[in-house]
C-alpha positions, 0 to 999 in steps of 0.5 A: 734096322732103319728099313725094317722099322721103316717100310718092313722092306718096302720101297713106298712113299709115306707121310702123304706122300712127302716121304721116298722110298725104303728109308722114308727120306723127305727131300724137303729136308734132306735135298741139300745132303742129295746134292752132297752126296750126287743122290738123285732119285730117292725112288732109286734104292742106292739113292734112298739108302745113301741119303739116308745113311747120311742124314743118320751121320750128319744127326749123329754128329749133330746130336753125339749118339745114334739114338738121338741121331734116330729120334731126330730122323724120325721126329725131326729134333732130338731135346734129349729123350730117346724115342720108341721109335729110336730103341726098336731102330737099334734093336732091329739092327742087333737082330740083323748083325747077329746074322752075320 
């Protein structure tokens, strides 16, 4: 749901340039759980899918819920009200389990 909603499949940068690949990741916040994880390359799928499945954990456990955890990835913080951008993540993530 987070790619769909994020590049519709596309490994781009965004946000001027400061944001990789399909999951939109930006090193500059994200550098440290790279390193964690042995991530690289965002250009790289596996390390651009990797990095951002743990941002997601780490504001999931930041936050207490994945809606706040996808309000947080998006906007940067999460004081409590859950985004559009948040809703249409999970919604496009029910869409894509109810295909397996």
């Amino acid at each position: 749901g987070l790619i769909e909603r994020e590049t519709n499949f596309r490994n781009i940068y965004g946000d001027g340039g400061k944001a990789y690949g399909y999951c939109q990741v930006w090193p500059y916040w994200w550098s440290e759980t790279m390193q964690d994880i042995g991530a690289s390359d965002l250009n790289i799928p596996k390390d651009n899918f990797r990095t951002a499945c743990a941002a997601v954990r780490e504001l999931t456990d930041r936050y207490g819920s994945l809606a706040g955890a996808l309000t947080a990835y998006n906007q940067g913080s999460y004081n409590g009200t859950v985004t559009e951008y948040a809703r249409s993540v999970m919604a496009k993530a029910k869409k894509w389990r109810a295909l397996i």
